[in-house]
C-alpha positions in Angstrom: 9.8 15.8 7.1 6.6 17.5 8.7 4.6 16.7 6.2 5.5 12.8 6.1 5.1 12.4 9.7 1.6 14.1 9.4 0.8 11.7 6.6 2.1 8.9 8.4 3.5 8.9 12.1 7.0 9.1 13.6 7.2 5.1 13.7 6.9 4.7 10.4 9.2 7.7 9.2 11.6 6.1 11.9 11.5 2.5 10.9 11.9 3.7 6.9 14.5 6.3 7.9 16.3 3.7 10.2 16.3 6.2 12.7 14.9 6.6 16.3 11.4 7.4 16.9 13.0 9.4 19.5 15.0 10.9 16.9 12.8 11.6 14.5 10.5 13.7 16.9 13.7 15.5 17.7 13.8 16.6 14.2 10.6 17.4 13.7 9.5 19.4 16.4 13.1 21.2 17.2 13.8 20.1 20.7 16.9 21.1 22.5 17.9 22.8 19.1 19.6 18.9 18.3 21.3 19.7 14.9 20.8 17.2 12.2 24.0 16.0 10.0 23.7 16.7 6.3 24.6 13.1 5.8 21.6 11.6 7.7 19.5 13.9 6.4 20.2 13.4 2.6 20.1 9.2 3.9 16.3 10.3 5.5 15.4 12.1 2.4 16.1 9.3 -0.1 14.7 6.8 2.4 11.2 8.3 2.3 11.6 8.8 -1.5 12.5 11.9 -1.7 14.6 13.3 -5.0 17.7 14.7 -3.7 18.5 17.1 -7.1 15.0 18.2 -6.3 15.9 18.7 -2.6 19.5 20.6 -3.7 17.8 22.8 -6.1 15.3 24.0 -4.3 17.9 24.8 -1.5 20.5 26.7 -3.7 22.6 24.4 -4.8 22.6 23.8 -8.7 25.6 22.7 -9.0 25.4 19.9 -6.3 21.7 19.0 -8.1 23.6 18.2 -11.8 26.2 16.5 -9.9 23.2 14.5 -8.0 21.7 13.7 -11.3 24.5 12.7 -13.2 25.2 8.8 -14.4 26.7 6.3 -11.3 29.8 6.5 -14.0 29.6 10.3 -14.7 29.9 10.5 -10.9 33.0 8.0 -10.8 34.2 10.0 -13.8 33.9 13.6 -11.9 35.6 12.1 -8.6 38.6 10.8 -10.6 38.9 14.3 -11.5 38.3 16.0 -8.7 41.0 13.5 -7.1 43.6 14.7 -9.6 43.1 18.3 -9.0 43.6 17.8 -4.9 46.6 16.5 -5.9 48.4 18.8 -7.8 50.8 18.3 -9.8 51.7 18.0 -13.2 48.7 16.1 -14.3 46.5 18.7 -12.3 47.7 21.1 -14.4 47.9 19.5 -17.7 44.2 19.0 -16.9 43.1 22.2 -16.4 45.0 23.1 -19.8 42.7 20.1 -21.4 39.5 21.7 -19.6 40.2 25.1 -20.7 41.0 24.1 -24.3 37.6 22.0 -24.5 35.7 24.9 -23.6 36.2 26.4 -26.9 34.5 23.4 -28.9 31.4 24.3 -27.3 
């Protein structure tokens, strides 16, 4: 974010982050140790363009970066999944079955 408000200024990363000027200086510069939420700051990143597999890779997390960079219906796909295996159950388990026998066609 440093290097957007340099190339800018904190008005403009503010009004195309919808965020406070206020805010954004917070973030910038560290003051009062304020905390950022994950949830604005993925919103801040893809406001000012940024590429959010790019941002998850480079932080760690491959997984979350394929997942990022998936179709809009691969992504529905995966949460219907991931809904069935919170629940439990019977079709929990006879998907984990399915998984674990498609692994072998590889």
């Amino acid at each position: 974010m440093r290097d957007e408000v340099e190339r800018t200024s904190q008005g403009a990363v503010a009004k195309r982050s919808n965020e406070s000027r206020s805010a954004v200086n917070r973030w910038v510069y560290g003051i009062r140790g304020e905390r950022i939420e994950l949830s604005n700051c993925l919103h801040i990143v893809q406001a000012l363009g940024g590429d959010l597999a790019m941002l998850a890779r480079d932080l760690g997390y491959k997984e979350v970066a394929r997942i990022v960079e998936l179709s809009k219906e691969k992504q529905e796909m995966l949460l219907d999944l991931l809904e069935l295996l919170e629940k439990g159950g019977p079709a929990a388990e006879k998907l984990k079955q399915e998984i674990e026998f498609l692994k072998t066609y590889k």
